[in-house]
C-alpha positions as CSV (number, residue, x, y, z in Angstrom):
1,X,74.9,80.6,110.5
2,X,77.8,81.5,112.9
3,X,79.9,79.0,111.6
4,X,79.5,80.9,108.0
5,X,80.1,84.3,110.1
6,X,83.0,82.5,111.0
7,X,84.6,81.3,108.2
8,X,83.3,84.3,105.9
9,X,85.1,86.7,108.3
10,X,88.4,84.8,108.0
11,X,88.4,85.3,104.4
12,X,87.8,89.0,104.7
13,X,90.9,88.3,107.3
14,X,93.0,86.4,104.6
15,X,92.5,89.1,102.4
16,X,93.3,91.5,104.7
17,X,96.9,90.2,105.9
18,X,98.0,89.2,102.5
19,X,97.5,92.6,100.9
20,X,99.0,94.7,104.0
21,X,102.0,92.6,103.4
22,X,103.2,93.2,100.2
23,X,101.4,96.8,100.2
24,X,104.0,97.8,103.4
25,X,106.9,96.7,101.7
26,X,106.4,98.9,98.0
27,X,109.4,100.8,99.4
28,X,111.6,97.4,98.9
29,X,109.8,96.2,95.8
30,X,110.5,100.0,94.5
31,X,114.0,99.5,94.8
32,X,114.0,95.8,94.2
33,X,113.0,97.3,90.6
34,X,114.5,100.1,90.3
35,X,111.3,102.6,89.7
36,X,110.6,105.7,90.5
37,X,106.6,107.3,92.1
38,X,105.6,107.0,88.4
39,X,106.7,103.8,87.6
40,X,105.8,102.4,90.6
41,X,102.1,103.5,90.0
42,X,102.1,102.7,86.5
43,X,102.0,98.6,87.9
44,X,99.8,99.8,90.4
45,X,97.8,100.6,87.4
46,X,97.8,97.2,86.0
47,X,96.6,96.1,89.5
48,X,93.8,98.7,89.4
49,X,92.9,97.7,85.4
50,X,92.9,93.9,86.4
51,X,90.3,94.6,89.6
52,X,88.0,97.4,87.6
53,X,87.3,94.6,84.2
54,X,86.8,91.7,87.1
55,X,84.2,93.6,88.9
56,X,81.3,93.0,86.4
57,X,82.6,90.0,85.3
58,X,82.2,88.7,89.4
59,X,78.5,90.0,88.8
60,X,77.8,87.4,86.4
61,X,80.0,84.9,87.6
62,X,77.8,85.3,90.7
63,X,74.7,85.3,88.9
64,X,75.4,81.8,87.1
65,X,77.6,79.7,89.8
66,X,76.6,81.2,93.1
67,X,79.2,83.4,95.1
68,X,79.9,80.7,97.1
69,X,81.8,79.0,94.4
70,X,83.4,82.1,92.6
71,X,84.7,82.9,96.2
72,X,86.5,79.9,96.7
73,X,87.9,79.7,93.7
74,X,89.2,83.8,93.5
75,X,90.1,83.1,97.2
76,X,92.5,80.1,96.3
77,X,93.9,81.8,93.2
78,X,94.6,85.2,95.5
79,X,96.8,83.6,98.3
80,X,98.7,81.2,95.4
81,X,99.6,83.9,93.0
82,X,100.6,86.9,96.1
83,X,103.8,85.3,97.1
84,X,105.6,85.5,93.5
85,X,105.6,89.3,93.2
86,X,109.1,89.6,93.8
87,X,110.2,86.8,91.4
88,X,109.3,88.2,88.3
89,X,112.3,88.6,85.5
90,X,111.7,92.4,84.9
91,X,109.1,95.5,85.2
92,X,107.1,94.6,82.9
93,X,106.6,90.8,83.9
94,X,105.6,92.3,87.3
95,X,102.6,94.4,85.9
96,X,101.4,91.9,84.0
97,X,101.3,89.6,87.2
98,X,100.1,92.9,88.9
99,X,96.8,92.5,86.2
100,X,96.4,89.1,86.8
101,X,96.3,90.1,91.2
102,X,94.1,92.7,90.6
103,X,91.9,90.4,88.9
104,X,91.5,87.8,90.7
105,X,91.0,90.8,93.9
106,X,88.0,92.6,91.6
107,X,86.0,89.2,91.8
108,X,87.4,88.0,95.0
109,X,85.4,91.3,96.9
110,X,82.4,91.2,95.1
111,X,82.1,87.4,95.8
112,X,83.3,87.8,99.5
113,X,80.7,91.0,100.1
114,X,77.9,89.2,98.4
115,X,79.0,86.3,100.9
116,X,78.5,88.9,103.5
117,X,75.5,90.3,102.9
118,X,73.6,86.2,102.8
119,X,74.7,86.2,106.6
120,X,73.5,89.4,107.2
121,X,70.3,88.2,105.7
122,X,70.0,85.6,107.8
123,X,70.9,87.0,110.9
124,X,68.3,89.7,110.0
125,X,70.4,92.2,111.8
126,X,73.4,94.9,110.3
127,X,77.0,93.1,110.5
128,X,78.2,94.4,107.5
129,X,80.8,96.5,109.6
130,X,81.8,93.8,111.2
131,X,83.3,91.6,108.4
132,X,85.1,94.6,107.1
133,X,86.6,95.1,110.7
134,X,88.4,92.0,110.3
135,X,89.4,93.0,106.9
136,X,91.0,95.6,108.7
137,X,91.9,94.0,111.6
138,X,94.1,91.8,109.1
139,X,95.4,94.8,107.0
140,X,96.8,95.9,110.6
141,X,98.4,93.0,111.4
142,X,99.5,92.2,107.8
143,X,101.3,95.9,108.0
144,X,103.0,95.2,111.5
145,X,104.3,91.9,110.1
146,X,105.3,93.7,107.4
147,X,107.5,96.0,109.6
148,X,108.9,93.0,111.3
149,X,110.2,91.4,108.5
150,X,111.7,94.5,107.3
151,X,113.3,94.8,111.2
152,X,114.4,91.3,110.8
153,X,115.9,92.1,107.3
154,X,113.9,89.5,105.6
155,X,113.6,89.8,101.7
156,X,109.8,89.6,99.7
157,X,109.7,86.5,98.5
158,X,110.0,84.6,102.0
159,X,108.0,87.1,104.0
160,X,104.9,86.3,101.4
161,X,105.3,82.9,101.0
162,X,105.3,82.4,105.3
163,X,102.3,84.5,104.7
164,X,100.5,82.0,102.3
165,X,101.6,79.1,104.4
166,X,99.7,80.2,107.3
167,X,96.8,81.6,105.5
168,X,96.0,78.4,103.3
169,X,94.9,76.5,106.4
170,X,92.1,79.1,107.2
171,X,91.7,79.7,104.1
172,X,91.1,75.7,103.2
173,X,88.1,75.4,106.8
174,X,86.4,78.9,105.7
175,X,85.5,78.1,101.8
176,X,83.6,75.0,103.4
177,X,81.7,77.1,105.7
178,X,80.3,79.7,102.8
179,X,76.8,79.9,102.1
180,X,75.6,78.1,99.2
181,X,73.5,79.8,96.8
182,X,73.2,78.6,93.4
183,X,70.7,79.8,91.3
184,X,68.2,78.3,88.7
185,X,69.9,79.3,85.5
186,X,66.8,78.9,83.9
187,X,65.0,81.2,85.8
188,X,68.0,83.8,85.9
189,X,68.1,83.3,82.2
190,X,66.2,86.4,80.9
191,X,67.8,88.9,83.9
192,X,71.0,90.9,82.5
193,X,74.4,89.9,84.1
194,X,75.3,93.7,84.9
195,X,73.0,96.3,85.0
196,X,74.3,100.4,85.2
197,X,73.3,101.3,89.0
198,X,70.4,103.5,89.6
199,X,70.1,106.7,91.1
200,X,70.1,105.9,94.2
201,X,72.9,103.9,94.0
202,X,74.8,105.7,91.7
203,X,75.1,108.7,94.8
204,X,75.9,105.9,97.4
205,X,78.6,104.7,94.6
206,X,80.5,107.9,94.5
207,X,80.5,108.3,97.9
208,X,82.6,105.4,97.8
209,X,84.5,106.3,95.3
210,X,86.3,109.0,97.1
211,X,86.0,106.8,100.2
212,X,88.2,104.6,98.7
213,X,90.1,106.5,96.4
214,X,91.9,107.6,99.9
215,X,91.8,104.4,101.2
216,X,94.1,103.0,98.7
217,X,96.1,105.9,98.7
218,X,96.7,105.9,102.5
219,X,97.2,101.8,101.8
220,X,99.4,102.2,98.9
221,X,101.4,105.5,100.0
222,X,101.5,106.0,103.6
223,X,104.4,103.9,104.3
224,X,106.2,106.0,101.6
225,X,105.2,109.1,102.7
226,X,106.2,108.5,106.4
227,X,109.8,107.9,104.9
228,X,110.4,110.1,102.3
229,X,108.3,113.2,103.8
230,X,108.5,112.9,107.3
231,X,112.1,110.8,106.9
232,X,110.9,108.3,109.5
233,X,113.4,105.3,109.7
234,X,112.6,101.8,107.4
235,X,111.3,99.7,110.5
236,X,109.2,102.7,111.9
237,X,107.5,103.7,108.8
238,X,105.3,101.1,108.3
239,X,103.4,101.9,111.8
240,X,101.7,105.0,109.4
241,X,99.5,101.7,107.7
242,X,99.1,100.0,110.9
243,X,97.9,102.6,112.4
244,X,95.5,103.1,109.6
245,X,94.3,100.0,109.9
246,X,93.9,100.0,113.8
247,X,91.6,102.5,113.1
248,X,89.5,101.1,110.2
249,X,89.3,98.4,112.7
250,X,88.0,99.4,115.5
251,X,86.0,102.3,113.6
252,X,84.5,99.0,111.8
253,X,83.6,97.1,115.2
254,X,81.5,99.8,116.2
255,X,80.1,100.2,112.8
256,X,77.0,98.2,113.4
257,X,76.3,100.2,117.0
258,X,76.7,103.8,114.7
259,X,74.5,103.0,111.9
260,X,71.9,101.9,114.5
261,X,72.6,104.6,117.0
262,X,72.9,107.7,114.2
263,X,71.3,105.9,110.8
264,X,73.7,105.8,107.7
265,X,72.9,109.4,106.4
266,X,74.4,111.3,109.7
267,X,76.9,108.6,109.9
268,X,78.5,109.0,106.7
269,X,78.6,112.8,107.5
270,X,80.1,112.3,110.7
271,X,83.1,109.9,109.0
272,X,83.4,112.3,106.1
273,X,84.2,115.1,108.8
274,X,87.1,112.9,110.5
275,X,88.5,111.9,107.6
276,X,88.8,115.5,106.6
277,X,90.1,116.0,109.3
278,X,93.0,113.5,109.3
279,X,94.4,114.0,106.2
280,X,94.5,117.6,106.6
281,X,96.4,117.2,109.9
282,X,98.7,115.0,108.0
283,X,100.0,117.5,104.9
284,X,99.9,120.4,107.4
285,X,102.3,119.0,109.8
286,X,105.2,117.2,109.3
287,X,105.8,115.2,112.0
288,X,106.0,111.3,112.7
289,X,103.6,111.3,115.4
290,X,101.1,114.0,114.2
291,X,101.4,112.0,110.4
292,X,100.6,108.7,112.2
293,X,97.5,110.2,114.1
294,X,96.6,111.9,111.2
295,X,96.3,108.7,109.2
296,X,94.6,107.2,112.1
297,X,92.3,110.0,112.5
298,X,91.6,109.0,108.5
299,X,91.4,105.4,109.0
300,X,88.4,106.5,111.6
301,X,86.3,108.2,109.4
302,X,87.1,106.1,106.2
303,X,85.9,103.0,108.2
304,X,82.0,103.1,107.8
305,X,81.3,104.1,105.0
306,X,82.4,101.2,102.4
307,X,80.2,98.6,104.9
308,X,77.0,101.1,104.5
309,X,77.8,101.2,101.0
310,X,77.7,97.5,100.4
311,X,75.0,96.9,102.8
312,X,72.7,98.9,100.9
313,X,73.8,97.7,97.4
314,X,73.6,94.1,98.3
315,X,69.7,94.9,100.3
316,X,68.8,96.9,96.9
317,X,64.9,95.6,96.2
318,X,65.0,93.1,93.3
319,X,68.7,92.6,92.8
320,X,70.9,89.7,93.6
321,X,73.3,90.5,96.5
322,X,76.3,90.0,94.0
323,X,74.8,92.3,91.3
324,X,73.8,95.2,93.5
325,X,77.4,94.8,95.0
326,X,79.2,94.8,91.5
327,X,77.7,97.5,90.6
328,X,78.5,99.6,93.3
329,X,82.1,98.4,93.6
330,X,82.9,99.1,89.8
331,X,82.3,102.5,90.9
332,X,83.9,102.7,94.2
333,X,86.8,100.3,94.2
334,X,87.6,102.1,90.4
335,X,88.9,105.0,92.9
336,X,90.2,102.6,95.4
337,X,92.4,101.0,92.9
338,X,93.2,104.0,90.8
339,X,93.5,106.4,93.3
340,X,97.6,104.9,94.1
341,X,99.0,105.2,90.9
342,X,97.1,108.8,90.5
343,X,99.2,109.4,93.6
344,X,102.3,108.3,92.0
345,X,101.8,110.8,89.0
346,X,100.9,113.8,90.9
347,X,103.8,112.7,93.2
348,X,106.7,112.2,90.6
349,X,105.6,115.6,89.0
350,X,105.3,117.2,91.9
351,X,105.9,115.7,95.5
352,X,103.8,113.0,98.0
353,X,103.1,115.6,100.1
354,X,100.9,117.5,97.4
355,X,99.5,114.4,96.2
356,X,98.4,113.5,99.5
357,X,96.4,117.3,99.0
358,X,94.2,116.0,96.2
359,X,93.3,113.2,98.7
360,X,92.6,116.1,101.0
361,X,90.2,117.7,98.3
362,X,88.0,114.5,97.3
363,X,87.4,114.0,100.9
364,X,86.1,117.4,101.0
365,X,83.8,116.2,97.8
366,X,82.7,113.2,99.8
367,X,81.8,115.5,102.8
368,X,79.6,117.3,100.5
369,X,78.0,114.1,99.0
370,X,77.3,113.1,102.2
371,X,75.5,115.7,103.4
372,X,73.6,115.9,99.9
373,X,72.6,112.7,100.6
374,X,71.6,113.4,104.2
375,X,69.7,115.9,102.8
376,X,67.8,113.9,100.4
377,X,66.8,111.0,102.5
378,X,65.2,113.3,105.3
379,X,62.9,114.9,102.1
380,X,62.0,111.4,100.8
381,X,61.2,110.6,105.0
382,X,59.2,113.7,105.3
């Protein structure tokens, strides 16, 4: 089992360092092609529309082959098809390779997670956290590198492919180590591939919508913000993501310890709070090293909640890990992935800075979901 921790947690790594890498660069990419915020989100769109139609589709890919195999397969395809972003003829080429990204990402999490939560099982203890800290722990260095090719003056296309070069290697040792868990067809014959979520999981769900609805933003816009709001210099602004990540990071290694030490209900209040917190630090003071903090001080609170999310969708009494996960990733990653190029409408009609305020607001919403929910689950313990 720890050699499947192992290699399970390099792929949340892969993942990780290959989409920090082209996400800290947008700026380049942005003037590579010529767009403006809305353009630029409309082919963050395409990557959003790819992800949100693979998400259910992972369910029952899962549900037939095993997420062992659909992870290997969305894993490969992920790291092959990244590095050719900035070869694409024209606009339009690139959001229909954006599509085809997003895609393969939608199934690639769901498969991963599901992954996840079979070594949980058997461990029989909560390390949910932990596989999404080296998620993050990859994000941050993914972003740094990012920064040092930009430093180095570097273009795309070489930066992603050193990237793939050095991830295929892990990549190639940690799809051997994956759990297998193929099902009996047969007997999975009468079950439905997707099923809506229930109640209960339909609250947990939109808690993560607005979870990651900022999450994406802060991965998909901070690095522009931090230049073209606070006018930080090329090579510095990408430190706004790393620091992000950092925090996700090490917010994530404690995960485990907090949802032990405060139980999930308190501890999604408690990240709600910080998050709040950050972000509204960030458009109220317009400074590189309050920003920075600020989206550090977000990264913090945002870091917990997705892993209690997925741990209690994949645990869900009578669901396969991979269905309970789709379904509560078609609802949260739907804000994760459309929550940047809703950023880059609000910011080409007005500016980032008040886009970044309707960040601000969900977050409130999520701090008021989570203490409805804290509420709720000390009634039903009563």
């Amino acid at each position: 089992m720890i050699r499947s921790r192992v290699g399970v947690s390099l792929i949340f790594f892969i993942n990780g360092l290959t989409y920090a890498n082209w996400i800290s660069r947008l700026p380049r990419l942005q003037e590579q092609y010529d767009m403006d915020n809305g353009l630029l989100g409309i082919v963050l769109l395409a990557h959003a529309i790819g992800a949100l139609i693979a998400m259910p589709v992972a369910g029952w890919l899962i549900v037939k082959n095993g997420s062992r195999k659909v992870t290997r397969m969305s894993a490969i395809l992920f790291v092959l098809l990244t590095p050719f972003i900035p070869m694409m003829p024209n606009v339009y080429a690139l959001g229909f390779w954006y599509l085809l990204i997003g895609g393969t990402v939608g199934v690639m999490d769901v498969a991963m997670n599901a992954q996840a939560v079979l070594v949980e099982q058997g461990m029989n203890k909560p390390i949910m956290s932990s596989f999404h800290a080296v998620f993050s722990g990859g994000m941050m260095l993914g972003a740094g590198a990012g920064a040092l090719f930009t430093y180095w003056g570097i273009d795309l296309f070489p930066n992603l492919v050193s990237i793939g070069l050095i991830s295929m290697p892990l990549l190639v040792w940690s799809i051997l180590q994956l759990i297998p868990d193929d099902v009996d067809q047969t007997a999975e014959a009468e079950e439905p591939s997707f099923r809506l979520p229930d109640r209960s999981l339909l609250g947990v769900g939109l808690i993560a919508f607005c979870c990651m609805l900022g999450e994406g933003a802060m991965a998909d816009w901070s690095t522009n913000y931090l230049e073209n709001i606070a006018f930080a210099k090329e090579a510095i602004a990408p430190l706004g993501l790393a620091g992000f990540s950092t925090a996700m990071m090490i917010g994530r290694v404690f995960g485990d310890w907090a949802r032990q030490y405060f139980g999930d209900p308190l501890l999604l209040v408690i990240s709600s709070l910080i998050a709040l917190f950050g972000i509204g630090i960030t458009v109220a003071w317009i400074s590189i090293p309050v920003v920075i903090f600020g989206l550090f001080l977000v990264g913090l609170g945002l870091a917990t909640i997705v892993p209690v999310a997925y741990s209690v969708a994949g645990n869900t009494p009578g669901l396969a890990p991979g269905l309970g996960i789709s379904m509560v990733t078609t609802i949260g990653y739907s804000g994760f992935l459309f929550g940047p190029p809703i950023i880059g409408f609000i910011a080409d009609w007005q500016t980032l800075r008040i886009a970044f305020v309707f960040v601000l607001v969900l977050f409130g919403l999520m701090t008021l979901l989570s203490l409805r929910n804290r509420k709720k689950q000390a009634a039903l313990q009563s």
